[in-house]
C-alpha positions as CSV (number, residue, x, y, z in Angstrom):
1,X,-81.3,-10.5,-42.7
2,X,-79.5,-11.2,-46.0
3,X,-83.3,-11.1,-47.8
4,X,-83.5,-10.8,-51.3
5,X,-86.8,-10.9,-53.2
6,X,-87.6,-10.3,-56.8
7,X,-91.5,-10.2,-58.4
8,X,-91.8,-12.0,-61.9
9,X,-92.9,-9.4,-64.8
10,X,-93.9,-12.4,-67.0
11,X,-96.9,-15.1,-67.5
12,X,-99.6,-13.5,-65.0
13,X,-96.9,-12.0,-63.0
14,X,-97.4,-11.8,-59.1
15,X,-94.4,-14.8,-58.7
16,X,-92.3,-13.0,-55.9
17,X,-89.1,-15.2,-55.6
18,X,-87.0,-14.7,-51.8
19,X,-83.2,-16.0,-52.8
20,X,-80.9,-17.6,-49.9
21,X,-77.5,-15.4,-50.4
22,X,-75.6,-17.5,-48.5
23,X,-74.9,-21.4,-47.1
24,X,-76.6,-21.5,-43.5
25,X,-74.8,-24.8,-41.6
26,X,-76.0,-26.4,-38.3
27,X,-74.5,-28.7,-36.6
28,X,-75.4,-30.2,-33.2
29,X,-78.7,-29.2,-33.6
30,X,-82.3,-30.9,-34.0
31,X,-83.6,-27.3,-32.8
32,X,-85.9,-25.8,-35.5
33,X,-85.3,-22.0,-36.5
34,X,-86.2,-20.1,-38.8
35,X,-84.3,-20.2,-42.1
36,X,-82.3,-16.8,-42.2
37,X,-83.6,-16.1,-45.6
38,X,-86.6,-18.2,-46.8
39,X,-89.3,-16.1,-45.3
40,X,-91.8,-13.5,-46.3
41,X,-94.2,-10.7,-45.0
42,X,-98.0,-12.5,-45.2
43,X,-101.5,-10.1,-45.8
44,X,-104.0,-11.1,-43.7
45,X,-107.2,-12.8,-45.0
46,X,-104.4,-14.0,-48.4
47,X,-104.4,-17.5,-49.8
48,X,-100.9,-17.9,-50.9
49,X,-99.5,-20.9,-53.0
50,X,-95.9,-21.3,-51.9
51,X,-92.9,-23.2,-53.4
52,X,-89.3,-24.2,-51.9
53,X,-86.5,-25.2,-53.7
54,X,-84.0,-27.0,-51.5
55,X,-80.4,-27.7,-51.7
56,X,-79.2,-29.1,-48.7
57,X,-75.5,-30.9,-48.2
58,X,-74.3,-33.1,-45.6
59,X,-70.7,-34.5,-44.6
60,X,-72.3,-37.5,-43.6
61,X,-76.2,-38.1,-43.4
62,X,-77.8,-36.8,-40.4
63,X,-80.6,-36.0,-42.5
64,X,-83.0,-32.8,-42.4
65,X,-86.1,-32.0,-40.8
66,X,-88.8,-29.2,-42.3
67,X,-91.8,-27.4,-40.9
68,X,-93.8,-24.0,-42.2
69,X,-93.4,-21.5,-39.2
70,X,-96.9,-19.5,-40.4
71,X,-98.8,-17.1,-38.4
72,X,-101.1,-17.9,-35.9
73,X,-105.2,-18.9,-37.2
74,X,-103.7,-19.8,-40.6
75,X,-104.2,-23.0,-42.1
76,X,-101.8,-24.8,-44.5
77,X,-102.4,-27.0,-46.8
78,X,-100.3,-30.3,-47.8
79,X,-99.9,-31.6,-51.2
80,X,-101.6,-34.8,-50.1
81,X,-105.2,-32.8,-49.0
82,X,-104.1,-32.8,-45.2
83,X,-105.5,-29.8,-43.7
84,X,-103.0,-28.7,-40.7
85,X,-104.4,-24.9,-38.1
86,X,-102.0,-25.5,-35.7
87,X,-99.7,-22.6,-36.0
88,X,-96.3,-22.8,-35.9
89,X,-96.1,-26.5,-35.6
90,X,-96.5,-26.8,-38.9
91,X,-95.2,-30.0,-41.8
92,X,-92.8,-31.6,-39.6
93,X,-91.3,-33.8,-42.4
94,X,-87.9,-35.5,-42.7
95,X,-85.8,-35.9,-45.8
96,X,-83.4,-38.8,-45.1
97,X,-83.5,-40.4,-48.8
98,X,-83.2,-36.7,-49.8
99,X,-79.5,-35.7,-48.5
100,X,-78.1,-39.4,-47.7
101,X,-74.7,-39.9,-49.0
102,X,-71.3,-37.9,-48.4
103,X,-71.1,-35.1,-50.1
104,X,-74.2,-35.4,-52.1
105,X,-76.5,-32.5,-52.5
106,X,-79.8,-33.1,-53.7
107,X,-82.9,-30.8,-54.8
108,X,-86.4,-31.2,-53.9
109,X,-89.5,-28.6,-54.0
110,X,-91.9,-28.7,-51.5
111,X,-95.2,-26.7,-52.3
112,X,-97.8,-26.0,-49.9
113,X,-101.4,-23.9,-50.1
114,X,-101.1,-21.4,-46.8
115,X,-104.1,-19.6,-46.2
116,X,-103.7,-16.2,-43.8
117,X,-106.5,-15.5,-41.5
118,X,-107.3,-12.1,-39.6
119,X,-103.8,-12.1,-38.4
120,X,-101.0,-11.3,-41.1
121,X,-97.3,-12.0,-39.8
122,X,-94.0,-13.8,-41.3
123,X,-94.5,-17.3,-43.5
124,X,-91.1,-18.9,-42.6
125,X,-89.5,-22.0,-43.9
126,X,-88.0,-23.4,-40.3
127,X,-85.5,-26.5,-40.1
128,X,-83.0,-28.6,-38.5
129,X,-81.0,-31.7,-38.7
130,X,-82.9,-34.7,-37.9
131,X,-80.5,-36.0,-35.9
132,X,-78.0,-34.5,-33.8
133,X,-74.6,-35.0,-35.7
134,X,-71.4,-33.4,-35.5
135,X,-70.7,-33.2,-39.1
136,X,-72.3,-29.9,-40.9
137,X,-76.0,-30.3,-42.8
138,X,-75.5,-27.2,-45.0
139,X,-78.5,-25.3,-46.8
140,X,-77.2,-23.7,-49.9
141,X,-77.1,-20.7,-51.2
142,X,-79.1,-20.1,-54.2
143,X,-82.4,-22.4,-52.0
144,X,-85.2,-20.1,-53.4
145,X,-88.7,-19.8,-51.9
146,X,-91.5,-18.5,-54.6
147,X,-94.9,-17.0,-53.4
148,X,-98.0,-15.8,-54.6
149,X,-100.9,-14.4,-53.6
150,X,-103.9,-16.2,-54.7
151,X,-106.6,-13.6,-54.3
Protein backbone atom coordinates (compact mmCIF):
# COMPACT_ATOMS: atom_id res chain seq x y z
CA UNK A 1 0.00 0.00 0.00
CA UNK A 2 2.86 2.54 -0.17
CA UNK A 3 2.33 3.22 3.86
CA UNK A 4 4.81 4.85 5.67
CA UNK A 5 4.53 5.71 9.34
CA UNK A 6 6.96 7.18 11.75
CA UNK A 7 6.27 7.68 15.94
CA UNK A 8 7.65 11.15 17.29
CA UNK A 9 10.44 10.54 20.13
CA UNK A 10 9.94 14.15 21.27
CA UNK A 11 7.45 16.42 23.60
CA UNK A 12 5.24 13.46 25.15
CA UNK A 13 5.91 11.34 22.21
CA UNK A 14 3.01 8.94 21.03
CA UNK A 15 2.61 11.38 17.58
CA UNK A 16 2.61 8.61 14.91
CA UNK A 17 2.79 10.46 11.46
CA UNK A 18 1.43 8.11 8.13
CA UNK A 19 3.38 10.04 4.93
CA UNK A 20 1.59 9.85 1.30
CA UNK A 21 4.71 8.66 -0.94
CA UNK A 22 3.21 9.46 -3.94
CA UNK A 23 0.50 11.94 -5.99
CA UNK A 24 -2.87 9.86 -6.10
CA UNK A 25 -5.01 11.65 -9.23
CA UNK A 26 -8.76 11.04 -10.00
CA UNK A 27 -10.48 12.15 -12.54
CA UNK A 28 -14.09 11.35 -13.57
CA UNK A 29 -14.81 10.58 -10.35
CA UNK A 30 -17.25 11.88 -7.41
CA UNK A 31 -16.79 8.11 -5.93
CA UNK A 32 -15.26 8.24 -2.52
CA UNK A 33 -12.25 5.66 -1.72
CA UNK A 34 -10.12 5.29 0.50
CA UNK A 35 -6.87 7.41 0.23
CA UNK A 36 -4.10 4.85 -0.64
CA UNK A 37 -1.92 6.04 2.11
CA UNK A 38 -3.65 8.22 4.75
CA UNK A 39 -5.02 5.42 6.93
CA UNK A 40 -4.11 3.60 10.11
CA UNK A 41 -4.74 0.41 12.22
CA UNK A 42 -7.42 1.70 15.25
CA UNK A 43 -7.44 -0.16 19.10
CA UNK A 44 -10.62 -0.70 20.13
CA UNK A 45 -12.13 1.18 23.11
CA UNK A 46 -9.03 4.29 21.85
CA UNK A 47 -9.82 7.93 21.75
CA UNK A 48 -7.60 9.17 19.05
CA UNK A 49 -7.04 12.92 18.16
CA UNK A 50 -6.25 12.92 14.41
CA UNK A 51 -4.73 15.58 12.09
CA UNK A 52 -4.58 15.75 8.10
CA UNK A 53 -2.48 17.83 6.25
CA UNK A 54 -3.71 18.33 2.66
CA UNK A 55 -2.16 19.28 -0.49
CA UNK A 56 -4.41 18.83 -3.18
CA UNK A 57 -3.96 20.31 -6.99
CA UNK A 58 -6.30 20.80 -9.73
CA UNK A 59 -5.96 21.65 -13.58
CA UNK A 60 -9.01 23.43 -13.30
CA UNK A 61 -11.43 23.54 -10.06
CA UNK A 62 -13.61 20.64 -9.71
CA UNK A 63 -13.10 20.97 -6.19
CA UNK A 64 -12.67 18.08 -3.53
CA UNK A 65 -14.84 16.29 -1.34
CA UNK A 66 -13.67 14.65 2.32
CA UNK A 67 -15.17 12.14 4.73
CA UNK A 68 -13.45 9.85 7.69
CA UNK A 69 -14.08 6.18 6.62
CA UNK A 70 -13.85 4.91 10.67
CA UNK A 71 -14.93 1.61 11.97
CA UNK A 72 -18.20 0.71 12.69
CA UNK A 73 -19.84 1.92 16.57
CA UNK A 74 -17.19 4.69 16.56
CA UNK A 75 -18.04 8.14 16.93
CA UNK A 76 -16.14 11.19 15.53
CA UNK A 77 -15.99 14.27 16.60
CA UNK A 78 -15.96 17.68 14.47
CA UNK A 79 -14.08 20.68 15.41
CA UNK A 80 -17.28 22.59 15.73
CA UNK A 81 -18.75 20.02 18.75
CA UNK A 82 -20.95 18.00 16.16
CA UNK A 83 -21.08 14.55 17.37
CA UNK A 84 -21.39 12.15 14.05
CA UNK A 85 -21.91 7.44 14.93
CA UNK A 86 -22.76 6.86 11.73
CA UNK A 87 -19.94 4.76 10.47
CA UNK A 88 -18.38 5.14 7.41
CA UNK A 89 -20.44 8.04 6.27
CA UNK A 90 -18.56 10.15 8.04
CA UNK A 91 -17.52 14.43 7.50
CA UNK A 92 -18.72 14.72 4.09
CA UNK A 93 -17.17 18.28 3.50
CA UNK A 94 -16.19 20.06 0.37
CA UNK A 95 -13.21 22.30 -0.19
CA UNK A 96 -14.08 24.53 -3.19
CA UNK A 97 -12.36 27.89 -1.91
CA UNK A 98 -9.57 25.42 -0.88
CA UNK A 99 -8.14 24.16 -4.47
CA UNK A 100 -9.94 26.86 -6.77
CA UNK A 101 -7.65 28.27 -9.33
CA UNK A 102 -5.39 26.53 -12.08
CA UNK A 103 -2.68 25.17 -10.89
CA UNK A 104 -2.89 26.34 -7.41
CA UNK A 105 -2.26 23.99 -4.62
CA UNK A 106 -3.31 24.88 -1.30
CA UNK A 107 -2.84 23.38 2.39
CA UNK A 108 -5.39 22.89 4.88
CA UNK A 109 -5.48 20.58 8.20
CA UNK A 110 -8.44 19.08 9.17
CA UNK A 111 -8.46 17.67 12.85
CA UNK A 112 -11.02 15.53 14.23
CA UNK A 113 -11.50 13.56 17.86
CA UNK A 114 -12.43 9.70 16.74
CA UNK A 115 -13.32 7.64 19.48
CA UNK A 116 -13.05 3.52 18.73
CA UNK A 117 -15.69 1.51 20.32
CA UNK A 118 -15.64 -2.45 20.92
CA UNK A 119 -14.78 -2.90 17.32
CA UNK A 120 -11.11 -1.85 16.33
CA UNK A 121 -10.64 -1.65 12.35
CA UNK A 122 -8.86 0.97 9.73
CA UNK A 123 -9.37 5.04 10.40
CA UNK A 124 -9.18 6.06 6.71
CA UNK A 125 -9.13 9.52 5.17
CA UNK A 126 -11.61 8.74 2.05
CA UNK A 127 -12.19 11.45 -0.96
CA UNK A 128 -13.18 12.40 -4.24
CA UNK A 129 -13.66 15.28 -6.65
CA UNK A 130 -16.70 17.13 -5.94
CA UNK A 131 -17.69 17.31 -9.23
CA UNK A 132 -17.12 15.06 -12.01
CA UNK A 133 -14.39 16.80 -14.21
CA UNK A 134 -12.21 15.61 -16.74
CA UNK A 135 -9.18 17.47 -15.75
CA UNK A 136 -6.98 15.73 -12.80
CA UNK A 137 -7.64 16.72 -8.89
CA UNK A 138 -4.27 15.45 -7.59
CA UNK A 139 -3.48 14.74 -3.78
CA UNK A 140 0.23 15.24 -3.23
CA UNK A 141 2.74 13.49 -2.06
CA UNK A 142 4.09 14.49 1.12
CA UNK A 143 -0.21 14.87 2.55
CA UNK A 144 0.64 13.61 6.11
CA UNK A 145 -1.92 12.22 8.50
CA UNK A 146 -0.79 12.38 12.44
CA UNK A 147 -2.49 10.24 15.18
CA UNK A 148 -2.58 9.71 18.68
CA UNK A 149 -3.90 7.75 21.08
CA UNK A 150 -5.46 9.65 23.74
CA UNK A 151 -5.73 7.01 26.46
Amino acid sequence: MGIRAKTSSGGGGGLTFVLKTADETKMNDIVFADDLHLQFESVANTIYIVFWLTHPDAETSPAYKYKFSIPSGATFLRPDGTWFSDGNTIRDETFAKVISGSGNPKSSCIIAWIEIGATAGTVAIQWAQNVSHADPTTMGKGCCLMYKALN
